[in-house]
VEXDREN-2710 file (C-alpha; in Angstrom, 1 decimal):
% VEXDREN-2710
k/r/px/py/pz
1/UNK/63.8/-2.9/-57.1
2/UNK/61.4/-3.7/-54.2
3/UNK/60.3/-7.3/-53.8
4/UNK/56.9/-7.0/-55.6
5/UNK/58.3/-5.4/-58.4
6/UNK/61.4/-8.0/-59.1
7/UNK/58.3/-10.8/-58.5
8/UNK/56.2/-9.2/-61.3
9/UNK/59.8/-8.8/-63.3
10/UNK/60.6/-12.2/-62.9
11/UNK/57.2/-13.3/-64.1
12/UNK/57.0/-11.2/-67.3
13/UNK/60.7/-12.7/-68.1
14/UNK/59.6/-16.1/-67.3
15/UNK/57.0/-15.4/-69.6
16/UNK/58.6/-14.1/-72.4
17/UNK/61.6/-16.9/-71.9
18/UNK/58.7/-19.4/-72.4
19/UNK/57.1/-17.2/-76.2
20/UNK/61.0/-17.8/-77.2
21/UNK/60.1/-21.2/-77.1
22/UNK/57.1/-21.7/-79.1
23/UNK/57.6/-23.0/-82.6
24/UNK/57.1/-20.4/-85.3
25/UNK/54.2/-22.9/-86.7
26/UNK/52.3/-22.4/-83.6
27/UNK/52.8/-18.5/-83.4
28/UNK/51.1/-18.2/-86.8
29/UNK/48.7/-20.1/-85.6
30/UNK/47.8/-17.6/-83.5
31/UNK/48.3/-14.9/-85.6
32/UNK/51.3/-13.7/-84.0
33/UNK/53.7/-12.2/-86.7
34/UNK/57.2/-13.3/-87.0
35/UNK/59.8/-11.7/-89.3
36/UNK/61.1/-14.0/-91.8
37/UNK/65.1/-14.3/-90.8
38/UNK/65.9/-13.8/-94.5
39/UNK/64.1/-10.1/-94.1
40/UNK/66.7/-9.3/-91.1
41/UNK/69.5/-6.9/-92.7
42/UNK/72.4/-8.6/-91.3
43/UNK/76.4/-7.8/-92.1
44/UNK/77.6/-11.4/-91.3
45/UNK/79.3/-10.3/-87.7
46/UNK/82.1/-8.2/-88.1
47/UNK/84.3/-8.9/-84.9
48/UNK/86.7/-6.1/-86.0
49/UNK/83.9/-3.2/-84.9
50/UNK/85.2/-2.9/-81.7
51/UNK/86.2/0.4/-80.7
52/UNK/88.5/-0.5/-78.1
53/UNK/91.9/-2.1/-78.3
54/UNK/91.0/-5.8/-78.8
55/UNK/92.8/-8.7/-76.4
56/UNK/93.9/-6.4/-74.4
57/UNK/93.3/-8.2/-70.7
58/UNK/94.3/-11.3/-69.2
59/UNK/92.7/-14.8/-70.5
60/UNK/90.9/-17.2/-68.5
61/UNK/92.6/-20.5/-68.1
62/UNK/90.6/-21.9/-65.5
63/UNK/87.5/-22.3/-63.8
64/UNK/85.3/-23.8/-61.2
65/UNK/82.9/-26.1/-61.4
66/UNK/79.9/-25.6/-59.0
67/UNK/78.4/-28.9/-58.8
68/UNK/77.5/-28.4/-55.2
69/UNK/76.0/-25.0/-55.7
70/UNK/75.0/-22.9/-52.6
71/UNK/72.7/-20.3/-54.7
72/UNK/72.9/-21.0/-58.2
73/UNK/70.1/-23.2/-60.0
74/UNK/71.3/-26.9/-60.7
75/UNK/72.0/-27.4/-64.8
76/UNK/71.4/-31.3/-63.9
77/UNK/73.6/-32.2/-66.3
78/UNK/75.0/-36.1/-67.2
79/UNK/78.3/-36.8/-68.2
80/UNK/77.2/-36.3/-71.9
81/UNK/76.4/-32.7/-70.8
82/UNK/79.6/-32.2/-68.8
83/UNK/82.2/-33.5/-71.6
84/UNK/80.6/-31.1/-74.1
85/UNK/81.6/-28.2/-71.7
86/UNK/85.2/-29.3/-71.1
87/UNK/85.0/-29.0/-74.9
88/UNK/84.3/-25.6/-75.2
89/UNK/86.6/-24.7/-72.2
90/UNK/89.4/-26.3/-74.0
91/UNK/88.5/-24.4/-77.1
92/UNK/89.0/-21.0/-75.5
93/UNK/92.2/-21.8/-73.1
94/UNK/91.2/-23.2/-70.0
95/UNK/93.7/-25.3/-68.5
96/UNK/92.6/-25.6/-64.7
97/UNK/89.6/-26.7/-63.2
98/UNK/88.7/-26.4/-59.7
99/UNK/85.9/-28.2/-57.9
100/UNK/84.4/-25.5/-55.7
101/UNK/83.2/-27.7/-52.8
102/UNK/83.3/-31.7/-52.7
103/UNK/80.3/-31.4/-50.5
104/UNK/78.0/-28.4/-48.9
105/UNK/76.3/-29.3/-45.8
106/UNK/74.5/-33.1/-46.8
107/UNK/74.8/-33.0/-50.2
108/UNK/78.3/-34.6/-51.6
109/UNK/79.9/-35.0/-55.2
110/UNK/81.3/-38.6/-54.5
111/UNK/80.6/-41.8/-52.0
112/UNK/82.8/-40.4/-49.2
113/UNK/82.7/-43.4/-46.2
114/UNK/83.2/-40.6/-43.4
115/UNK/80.8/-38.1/-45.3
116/UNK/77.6/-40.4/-45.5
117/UNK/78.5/-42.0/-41.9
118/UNK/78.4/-38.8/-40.9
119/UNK/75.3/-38.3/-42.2
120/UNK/75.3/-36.9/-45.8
121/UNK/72.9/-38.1/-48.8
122/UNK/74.7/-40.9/-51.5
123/UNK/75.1/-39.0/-54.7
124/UNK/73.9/-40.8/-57.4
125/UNK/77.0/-40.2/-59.5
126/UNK/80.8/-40.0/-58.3
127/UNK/81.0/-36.6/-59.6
128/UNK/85.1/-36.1/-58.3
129/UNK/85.8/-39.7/-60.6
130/UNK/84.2/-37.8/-63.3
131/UNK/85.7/-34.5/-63.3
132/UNK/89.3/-36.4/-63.3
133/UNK/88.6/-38.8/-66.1
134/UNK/87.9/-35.6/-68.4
135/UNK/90.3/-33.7/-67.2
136/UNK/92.7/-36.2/-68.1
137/UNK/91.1/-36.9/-71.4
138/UNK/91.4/-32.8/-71.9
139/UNK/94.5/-32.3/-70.8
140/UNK/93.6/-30.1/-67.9
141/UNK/94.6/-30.0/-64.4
142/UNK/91.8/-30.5/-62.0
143/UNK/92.3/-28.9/-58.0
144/UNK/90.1/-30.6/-55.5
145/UNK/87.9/-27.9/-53.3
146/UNK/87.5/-29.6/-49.8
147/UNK/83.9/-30.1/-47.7
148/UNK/82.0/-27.2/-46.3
149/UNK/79.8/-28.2/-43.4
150/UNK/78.2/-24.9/-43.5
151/UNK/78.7/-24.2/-40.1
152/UNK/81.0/-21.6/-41.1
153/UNK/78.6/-19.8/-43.2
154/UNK/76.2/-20.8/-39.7
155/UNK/79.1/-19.1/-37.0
156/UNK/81.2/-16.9/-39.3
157/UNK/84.1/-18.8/-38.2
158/UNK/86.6/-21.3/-40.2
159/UNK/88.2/-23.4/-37.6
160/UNK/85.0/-25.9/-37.8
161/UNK/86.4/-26.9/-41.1
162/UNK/89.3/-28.2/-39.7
163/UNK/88.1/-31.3/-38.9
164/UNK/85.6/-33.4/-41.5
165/UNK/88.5/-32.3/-43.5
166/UNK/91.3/-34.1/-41.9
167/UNK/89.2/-37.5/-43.3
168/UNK/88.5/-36.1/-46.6
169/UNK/91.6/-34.8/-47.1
170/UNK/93.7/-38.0/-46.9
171/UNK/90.4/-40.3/-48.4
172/UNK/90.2/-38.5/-51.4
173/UNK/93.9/-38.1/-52.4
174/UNK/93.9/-42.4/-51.4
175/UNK/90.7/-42.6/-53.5
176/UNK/91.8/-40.7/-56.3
177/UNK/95.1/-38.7/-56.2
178/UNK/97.4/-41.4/-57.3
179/UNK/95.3/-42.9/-59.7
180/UNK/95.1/-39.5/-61.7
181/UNK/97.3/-37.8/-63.2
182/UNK/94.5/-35.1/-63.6
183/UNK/94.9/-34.5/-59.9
184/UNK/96.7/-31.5/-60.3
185/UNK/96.2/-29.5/-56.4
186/UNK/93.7/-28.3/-53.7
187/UNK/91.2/-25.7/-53.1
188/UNK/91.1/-24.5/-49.4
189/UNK/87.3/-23.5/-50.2
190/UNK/86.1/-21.5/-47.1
191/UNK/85.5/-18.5/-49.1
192/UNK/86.5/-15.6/-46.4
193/UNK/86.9/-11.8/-46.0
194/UNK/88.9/-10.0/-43.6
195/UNK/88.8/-10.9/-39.5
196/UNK/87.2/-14.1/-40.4
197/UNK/87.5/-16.0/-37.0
198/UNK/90.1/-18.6/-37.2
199/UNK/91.2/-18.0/-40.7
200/UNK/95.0/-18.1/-40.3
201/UNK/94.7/-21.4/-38.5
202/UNK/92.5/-23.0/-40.2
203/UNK/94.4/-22.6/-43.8
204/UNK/97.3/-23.2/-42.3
205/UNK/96.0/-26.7/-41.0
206/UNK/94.3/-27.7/-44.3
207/UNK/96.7/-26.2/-46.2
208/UNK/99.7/-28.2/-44.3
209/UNK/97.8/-31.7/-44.6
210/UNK/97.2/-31.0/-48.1
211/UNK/100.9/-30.4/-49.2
212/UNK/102.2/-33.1/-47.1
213/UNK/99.7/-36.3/-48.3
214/UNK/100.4/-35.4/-51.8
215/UNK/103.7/-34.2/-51.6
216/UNK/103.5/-30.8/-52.5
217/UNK/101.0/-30.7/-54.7
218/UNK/99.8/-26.6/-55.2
219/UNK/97.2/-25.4/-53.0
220/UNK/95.1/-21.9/-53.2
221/UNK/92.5/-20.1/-51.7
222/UNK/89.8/-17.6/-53.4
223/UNK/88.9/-15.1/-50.4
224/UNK/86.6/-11.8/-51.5
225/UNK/87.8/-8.3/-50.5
226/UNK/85.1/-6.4/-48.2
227/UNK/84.2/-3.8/-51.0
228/UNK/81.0/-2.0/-51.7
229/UNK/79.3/-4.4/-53.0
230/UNK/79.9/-6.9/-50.7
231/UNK/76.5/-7.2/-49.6
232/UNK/74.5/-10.4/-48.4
233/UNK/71.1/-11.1/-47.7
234/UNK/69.7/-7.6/-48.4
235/UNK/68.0/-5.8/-51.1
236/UNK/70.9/-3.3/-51.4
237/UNK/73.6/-3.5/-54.1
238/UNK/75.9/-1.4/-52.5
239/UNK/76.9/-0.4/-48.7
240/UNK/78.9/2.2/-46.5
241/UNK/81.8/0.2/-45.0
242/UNK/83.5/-0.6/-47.4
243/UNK/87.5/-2.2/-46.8
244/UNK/89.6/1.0/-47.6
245/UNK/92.5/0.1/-50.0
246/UNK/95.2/0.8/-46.6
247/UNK/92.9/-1.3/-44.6
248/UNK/92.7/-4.3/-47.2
249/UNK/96.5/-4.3/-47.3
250/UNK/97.2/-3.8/-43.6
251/UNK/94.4/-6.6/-43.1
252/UNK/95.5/-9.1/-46.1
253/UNK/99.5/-8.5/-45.2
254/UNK/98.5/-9.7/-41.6
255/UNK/97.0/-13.6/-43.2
256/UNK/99.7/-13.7/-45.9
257/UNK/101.9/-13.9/-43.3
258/UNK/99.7/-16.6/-41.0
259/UNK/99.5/-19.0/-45.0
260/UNK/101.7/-18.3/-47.4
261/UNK/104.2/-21.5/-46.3
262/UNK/101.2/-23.8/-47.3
263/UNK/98.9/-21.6/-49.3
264/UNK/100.8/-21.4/-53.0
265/UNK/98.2/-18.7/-54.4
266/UNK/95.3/-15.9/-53.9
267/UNK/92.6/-15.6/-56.4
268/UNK/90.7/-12.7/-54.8
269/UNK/86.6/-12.4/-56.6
270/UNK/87.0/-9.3/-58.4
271/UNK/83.0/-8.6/-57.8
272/UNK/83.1/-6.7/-54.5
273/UNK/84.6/-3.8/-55.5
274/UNK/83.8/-0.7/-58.6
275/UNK/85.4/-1.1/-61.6
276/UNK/87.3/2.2/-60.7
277/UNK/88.8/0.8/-58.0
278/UNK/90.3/-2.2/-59.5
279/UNK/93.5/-1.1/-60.2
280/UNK/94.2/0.3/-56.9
281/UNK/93.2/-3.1/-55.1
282/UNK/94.8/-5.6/-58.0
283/UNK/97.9/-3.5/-57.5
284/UNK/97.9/-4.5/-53.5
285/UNK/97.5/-7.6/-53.9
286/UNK/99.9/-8.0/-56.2
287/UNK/102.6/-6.5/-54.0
288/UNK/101.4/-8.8/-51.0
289/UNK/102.0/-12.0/-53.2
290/UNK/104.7/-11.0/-54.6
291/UNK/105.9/-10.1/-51.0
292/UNK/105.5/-13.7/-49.7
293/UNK/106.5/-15.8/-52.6
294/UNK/102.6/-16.5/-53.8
295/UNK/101.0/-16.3/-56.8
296/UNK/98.4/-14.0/-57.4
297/UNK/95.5/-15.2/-59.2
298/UNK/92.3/-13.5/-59.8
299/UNK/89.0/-14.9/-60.1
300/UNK/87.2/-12.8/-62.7
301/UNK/83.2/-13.6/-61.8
302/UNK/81.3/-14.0/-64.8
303/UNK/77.8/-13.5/-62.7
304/UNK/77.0/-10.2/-62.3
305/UNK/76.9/-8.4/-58.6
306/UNK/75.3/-4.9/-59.8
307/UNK/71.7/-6.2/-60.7
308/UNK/68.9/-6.7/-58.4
309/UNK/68.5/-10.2/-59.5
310/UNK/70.9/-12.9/-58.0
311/UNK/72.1/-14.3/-60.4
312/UNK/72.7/-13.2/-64.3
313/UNK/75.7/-13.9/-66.8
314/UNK/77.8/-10.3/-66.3
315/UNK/77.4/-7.6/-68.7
316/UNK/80.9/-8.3/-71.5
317/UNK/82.3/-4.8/-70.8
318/UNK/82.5/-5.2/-67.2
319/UNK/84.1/-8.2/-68.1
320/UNK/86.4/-6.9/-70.3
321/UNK/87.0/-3.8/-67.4
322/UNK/88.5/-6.5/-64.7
323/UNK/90.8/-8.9/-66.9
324/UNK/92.6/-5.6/-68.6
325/UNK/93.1/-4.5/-64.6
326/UNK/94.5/-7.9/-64.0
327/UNK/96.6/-7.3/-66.7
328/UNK/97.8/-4.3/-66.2
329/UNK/98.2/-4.9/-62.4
330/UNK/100.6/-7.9/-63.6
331/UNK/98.6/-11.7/-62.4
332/UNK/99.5/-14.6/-63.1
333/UNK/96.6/-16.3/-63.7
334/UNK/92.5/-15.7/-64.4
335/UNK/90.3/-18.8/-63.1
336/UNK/86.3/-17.4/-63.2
337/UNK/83.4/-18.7/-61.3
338/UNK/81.8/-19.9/-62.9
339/UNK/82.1/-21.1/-67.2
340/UNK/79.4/-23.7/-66.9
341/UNK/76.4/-21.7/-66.0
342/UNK/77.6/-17.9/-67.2
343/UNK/79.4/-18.4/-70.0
344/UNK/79.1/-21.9/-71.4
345/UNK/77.0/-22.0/-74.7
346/UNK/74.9/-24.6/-73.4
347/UNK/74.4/-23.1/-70.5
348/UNK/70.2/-22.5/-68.7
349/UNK/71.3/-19.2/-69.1
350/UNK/71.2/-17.9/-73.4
351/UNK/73.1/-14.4/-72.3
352/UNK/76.0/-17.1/-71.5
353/UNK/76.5/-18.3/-74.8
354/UNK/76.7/-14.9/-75.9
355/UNK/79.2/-13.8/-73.6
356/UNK/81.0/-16.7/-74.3
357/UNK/81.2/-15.5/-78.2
358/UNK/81.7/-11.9/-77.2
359/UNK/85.0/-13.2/-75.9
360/UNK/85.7/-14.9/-77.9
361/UNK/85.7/-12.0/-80.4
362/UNK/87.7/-9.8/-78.0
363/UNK/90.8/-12.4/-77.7
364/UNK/90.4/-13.3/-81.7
365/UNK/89.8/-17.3/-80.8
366/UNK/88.2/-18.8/-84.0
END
């Protein structure tokens, strides 16, 4: 869709989002004619009309939370907002919650000393506090993502990481770590592909520092695989050079080696690649973790990467497509980025709240 189309798009949506809005009352006024829900034919939902084998893939159990978002609209929810969301993660499985970034560039998620000296804006809430208190209070496990400057996302290259996190590394596991029980692990989050410069060092340096201040506490990181669709900052979905399943394993074998002794698991995103190709590339990686004593996660995006508009709650069949692969292919565990904005039913988004009964349906959770 060229860019003056998607603008027009956008505006018609926008638009209609808004006439969705408007009391009944007020479209009579106007002579606009609604259809009496009591005139709608409707067979009370029937979850058994699938026509596939129902709960048939792997359940999510855990999820980030993208408080510090790069490119996703801010919900600007309170805590009221964020404890009602814990409640419908619990209600569906989720057991893991993983900050994605405790900061991005100057923007921060609690009152870090060596952040804001540094330069970063005082959140007005101690978001990391937060997110451990209900974790607790839900019986989940919540993994700490560290900072991102963004000067990797500036250089392509990870080593800069290295050090702001060496400070927020040891202040938050002082700050918080031992005063939660919540505090369940770490999340290396530079998100990388293949060749990223300084990679192997620079996981094996946070990775290292993390295990040994909190005595071995798990650690993971959620890399993407350099598939199709691994496309940024163009108005193309799809591209030529793509990763080859032999190169992604040659490549991937090569880092496993450089991490695994500090890294505990992979979660790949699942969105780069077709959904033909899934079980070909979930079967790799599965050998590869299995080969170096990690476990292999997979995080099952719930955005979707194959519309012209970044971005929309995914479509339930794909969905459905990659947790079956996982399944099949034998993981461990499915986190997704991201439950608050594209499945949550409180969500900004309303196809999230359907998605979020969709699979509900699937898995048979009442």
């Amino acid at each position: 869709m060229k860019t003056s189309n998607r603008r027009e798009f956008l505006k018609k949506a926008a638009l209609a989002g808004a006439s969705a809005l408007v009391a009944p009352g007020l479209l009579a006024a106007e002579g606009i004619g609604m259809a009496s829900s009591s005139s709608i034919p409707w067979s009370g939902g029937d979850a058994n009309k699938f026509i596939i084998p129902k709960a048939n893939g792997l359940k999510i159990t855990g999820t980030f939370l993208d408080e510090i978002s790069h490119d996703i609209p801010h919900q600007n929810w309170g805590e009221k907002e964020w404890e009602q969301d814990f409640c419908h993660m619990k209600s569906i499985g989720i057991d893991t919650v993983i900050m994605i970034r405790s900061g991005y560039r100057k923007f921060i998620t609690y009152p870090s000393a060596y952040l804001l000296k540094k330069g970063c804006y005082m959140p007005s809430f101690d978001l990391v506090d937060m997110y451990l208190r209900l974790a607790e209070k839900y019986q989940m496990k919540f993994y700490f993502g560290l900072y991102d400057s963004g000067k990797y996302w500036d250089t392509g290259e990870l080593s800069w990481e290295i050090e702001d996190n060496k400070y927020v590394i040891d202040e938050v596991w002082n700050g918080y770590g031992e005063k939660y029980k919540s505090f369940g692990g770490w999340y290396i989050s530079g998100e990388i592909s293949r060749k990223t410069k300084g990679a192997i060092d620079a996981f094996r340096a946070m990775g290292k520092q993390c295990k040994d201040v909190s005595g071995g506490l798990p650690t993971f990181i959620s890399p993407w695989i350099d598939g199709k669709k691994a496309v940024m900052g163009t108005d193309k979905l799809t591209k030529e050079d793509a990763v080859s399943v032999q190169e992604h394993e040659r490549e991937w074998n090569e880092i496993f080696d450089g991490i695994h002794e500090v890294v505990d698991a992979c979660a790949f995103q699942d969105g780069h690649i077709d959904y033909d190709e899934l079980d070909a590339f979930f079967t790799v990686n599965k050998k590869l973790a299995d080969k170096y004593g990690m476990k292999c996660w997979t995080n099952a995006e719930t955005f979707d990467r194959d519309m012209p508009i970044n971005f929309l709650p995914i479509k339930f069949d794909k969905l459905r497509m990659k947790l079956e692969a996982a399944k099949r292919a034998g993981y461990d565990k499915a986190i997704t980025f991201e439950f608050s904005h594209f499945m949550s039913p409180q969500s900004a988004y309303l196809q999230a709240g359907h998605l979020y009964d969709r699979y509900k349906e699937y898995f048979n959770i009442k």
